[in-house]
C-alpha positions as semicolon CSV with decimal commas, in nm:
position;residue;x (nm);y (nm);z (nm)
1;X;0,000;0,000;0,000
2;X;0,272;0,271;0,029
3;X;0,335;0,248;-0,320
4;X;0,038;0,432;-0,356
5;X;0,116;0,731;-0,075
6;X;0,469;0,783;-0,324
7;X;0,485;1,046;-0,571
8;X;0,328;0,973;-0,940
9;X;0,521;0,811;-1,254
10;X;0,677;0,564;-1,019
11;X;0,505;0,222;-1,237
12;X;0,797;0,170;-1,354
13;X;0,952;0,156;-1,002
14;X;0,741;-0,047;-0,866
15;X;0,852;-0,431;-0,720
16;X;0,864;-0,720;-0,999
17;X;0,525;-0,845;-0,848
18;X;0,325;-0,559;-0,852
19;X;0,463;-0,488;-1,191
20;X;0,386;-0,849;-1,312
21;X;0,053;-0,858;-1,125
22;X;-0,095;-0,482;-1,270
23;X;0,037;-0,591;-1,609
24;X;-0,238;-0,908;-1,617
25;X;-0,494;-0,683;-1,474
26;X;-0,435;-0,447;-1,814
27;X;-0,387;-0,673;-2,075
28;X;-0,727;-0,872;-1,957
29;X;-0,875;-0,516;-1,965
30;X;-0,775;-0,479;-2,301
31;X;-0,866;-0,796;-2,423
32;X;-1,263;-0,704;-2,277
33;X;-1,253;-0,371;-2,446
34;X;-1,174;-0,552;-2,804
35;X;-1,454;-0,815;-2,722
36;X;-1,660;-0,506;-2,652
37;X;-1,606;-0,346;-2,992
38;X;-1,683;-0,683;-3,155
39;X;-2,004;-0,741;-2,937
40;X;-2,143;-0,398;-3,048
41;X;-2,021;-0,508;-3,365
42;X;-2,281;-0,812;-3,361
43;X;-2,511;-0,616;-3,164
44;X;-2,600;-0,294;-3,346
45;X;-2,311;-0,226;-3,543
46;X;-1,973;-0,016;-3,541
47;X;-2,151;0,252;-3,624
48;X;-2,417;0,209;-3,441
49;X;-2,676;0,214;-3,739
50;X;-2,861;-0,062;-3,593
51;X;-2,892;0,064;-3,214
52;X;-3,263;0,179;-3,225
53;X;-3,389;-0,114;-3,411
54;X;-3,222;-0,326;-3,188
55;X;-3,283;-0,156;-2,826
56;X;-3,630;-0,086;-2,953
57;X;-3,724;-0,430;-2,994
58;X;-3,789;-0,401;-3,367
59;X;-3,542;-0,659;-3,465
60;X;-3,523;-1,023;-3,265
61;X;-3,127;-1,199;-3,263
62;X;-3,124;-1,460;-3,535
63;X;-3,129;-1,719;-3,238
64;X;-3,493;-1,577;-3,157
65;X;-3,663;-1,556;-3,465
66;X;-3,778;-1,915;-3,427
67;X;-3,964;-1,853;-3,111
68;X;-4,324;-1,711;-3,128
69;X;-4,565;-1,661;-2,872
70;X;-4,329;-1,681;-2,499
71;X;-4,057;-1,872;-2,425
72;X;-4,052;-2,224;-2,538
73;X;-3,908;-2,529;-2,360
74;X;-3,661;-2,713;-2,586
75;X;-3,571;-3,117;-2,483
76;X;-3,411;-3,326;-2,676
77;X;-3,695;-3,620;-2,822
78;X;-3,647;-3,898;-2,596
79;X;-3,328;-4,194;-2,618
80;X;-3,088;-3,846;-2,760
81;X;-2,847;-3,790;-2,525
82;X;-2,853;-3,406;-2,377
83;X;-2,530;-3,294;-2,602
84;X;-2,723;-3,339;-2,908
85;X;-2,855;-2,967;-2,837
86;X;-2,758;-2,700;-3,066
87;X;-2,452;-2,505;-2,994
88;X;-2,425;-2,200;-2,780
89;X;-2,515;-1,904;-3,024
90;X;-2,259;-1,645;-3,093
91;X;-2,376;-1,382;-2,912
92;X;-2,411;-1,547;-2,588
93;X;-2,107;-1,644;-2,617
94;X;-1,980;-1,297;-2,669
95;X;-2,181;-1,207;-2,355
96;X;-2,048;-1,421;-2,134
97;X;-1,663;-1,386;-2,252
98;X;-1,711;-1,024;-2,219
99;X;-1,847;-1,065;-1,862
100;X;-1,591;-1,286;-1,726
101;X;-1,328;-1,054;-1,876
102;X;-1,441;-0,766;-1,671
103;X;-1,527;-0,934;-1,361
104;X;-1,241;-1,235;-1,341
105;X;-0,958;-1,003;-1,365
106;X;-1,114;-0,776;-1,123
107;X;-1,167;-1,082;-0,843
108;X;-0,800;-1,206;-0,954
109;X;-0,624;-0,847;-0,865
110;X;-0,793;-0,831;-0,558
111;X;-0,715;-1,133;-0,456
112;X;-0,348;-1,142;-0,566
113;X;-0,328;-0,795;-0,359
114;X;-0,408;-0,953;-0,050
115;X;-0,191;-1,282;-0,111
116;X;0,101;-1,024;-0,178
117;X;0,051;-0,919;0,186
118;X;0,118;-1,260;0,293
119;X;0,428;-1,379;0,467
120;X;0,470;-1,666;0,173
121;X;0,788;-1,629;-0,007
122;X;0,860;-1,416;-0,324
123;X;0,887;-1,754;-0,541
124;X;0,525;-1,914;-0,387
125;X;0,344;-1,610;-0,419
126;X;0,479;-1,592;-0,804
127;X;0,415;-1,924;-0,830
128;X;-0,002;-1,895;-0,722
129;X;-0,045;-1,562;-0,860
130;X;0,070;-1,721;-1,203
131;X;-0,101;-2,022;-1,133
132;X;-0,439;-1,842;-1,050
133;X;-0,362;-1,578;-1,426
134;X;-0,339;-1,903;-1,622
135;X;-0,628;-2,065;-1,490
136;X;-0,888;-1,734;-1,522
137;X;-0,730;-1,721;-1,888
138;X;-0,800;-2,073;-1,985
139;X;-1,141;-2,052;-1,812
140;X;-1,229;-1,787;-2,030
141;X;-1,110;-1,922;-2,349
142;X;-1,227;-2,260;-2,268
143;X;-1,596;-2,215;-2,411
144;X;-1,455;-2,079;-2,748
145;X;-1,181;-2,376;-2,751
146;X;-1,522;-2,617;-2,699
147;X;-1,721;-2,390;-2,921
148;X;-1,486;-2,459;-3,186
149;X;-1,394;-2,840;-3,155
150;X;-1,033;-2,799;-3,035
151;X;-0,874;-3,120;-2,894
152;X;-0,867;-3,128;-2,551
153;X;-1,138;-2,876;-2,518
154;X;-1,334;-3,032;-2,249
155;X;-0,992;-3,123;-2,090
156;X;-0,856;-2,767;-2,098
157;X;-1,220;-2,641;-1,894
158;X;-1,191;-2,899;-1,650
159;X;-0,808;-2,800;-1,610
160;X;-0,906;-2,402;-1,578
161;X;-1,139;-2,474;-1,330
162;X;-0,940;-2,667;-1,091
163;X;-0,652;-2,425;-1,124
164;X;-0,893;-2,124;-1,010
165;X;-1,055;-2,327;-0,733
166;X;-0,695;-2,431;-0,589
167;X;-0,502;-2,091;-0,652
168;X;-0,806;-1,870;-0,574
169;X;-0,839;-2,084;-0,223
170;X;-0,494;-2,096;-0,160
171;X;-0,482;-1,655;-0,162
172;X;-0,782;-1,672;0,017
173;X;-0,692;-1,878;0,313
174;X;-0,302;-1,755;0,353
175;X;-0,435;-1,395;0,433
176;X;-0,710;-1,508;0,612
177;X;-0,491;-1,773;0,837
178;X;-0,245;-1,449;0,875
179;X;-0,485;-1,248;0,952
180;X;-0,667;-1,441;1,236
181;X;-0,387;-1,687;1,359
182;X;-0,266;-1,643;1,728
């Protein structure tokens, strides 16, 4: 925290960690402001020519012209196995990538922040902090590595999601055992 009560234009000053830790922060920032050009791209357009259409109601996604008359209840006929559905449309899949790359990075910088006040050593707080920026970035590539029919697809979302539950536990309970220990 005292880096912040020091003059300004000190980034570059800053510890290795901090540096390392603020640098995943941005470039997952980044990465959700493209997919938010390319979601209002599929939404309404670049140039927005398609905005009151679209917010007014006038124009249904293509994944909603089929339904007419309330929401409809779609199972698959019976002996089909549940994957036979269709695949996740586009869009929702924009959605939710563009959610999780706002709000993941967010959750993993605050969390990495209080991990960094641990007493764990330089090398194991590197070590979880990476751990926990590899596993948020697989977990949000992993439905457009399924999506797409890359090998190990299923594999590599399992994977993400046990590297967030153990790294995200692991800089929970350190600062939380430091914190209320005897």
């Amino acid at each position: 925290m005292q880096d912040f009560t020091r003059p300004s234009g000190r980034l570059r000053a800053l510890p290795l960690g901090a540096r390392a830790v603020y640098t995943v922060f941005l470039l997952f920032t980044l990465g959700g402001l493209a997919l938010t050009l390319w979601l209002t791209h599929d939404m309404v357009g670049l140039d927005l020519s398609g905005a009151d259409a679209y917010y007014r109601g006038e124009t249904a996604p293509a994944e909603e012209e089929e339904a007419v008359g309330g929401p409809t209840l779609v199972l698959p006929p019976d002996g089909e196995d549940l994957a036979a559905f269709e695949p996740m449309p586009r869009r929702k899949l924009l959605e939710v990538t563009h959610f999780h790359l706002f709000s993941m990075p967010v959750y993993l910088l605050i969390l990495s922040h209080m991990y960094v006040l641990s007493r764990s050593r330089k090398n194991v707080k590197a070590v979880w902090i990476s751990v926990g920026s590899f596993g948020t970035l697989l977990h949000i590539a992993a439905p457009w590595l399924v999506a797409h029919g890359c090998a190990g697809a299923v594999a590599s979302y399992a994977l993400s999601g046990v590297l967030l539950l153990v790294s995200y536990a692991v800089m929970s309970v350190v600062p939380l055992w430091e914190m209320w220990r005897r």
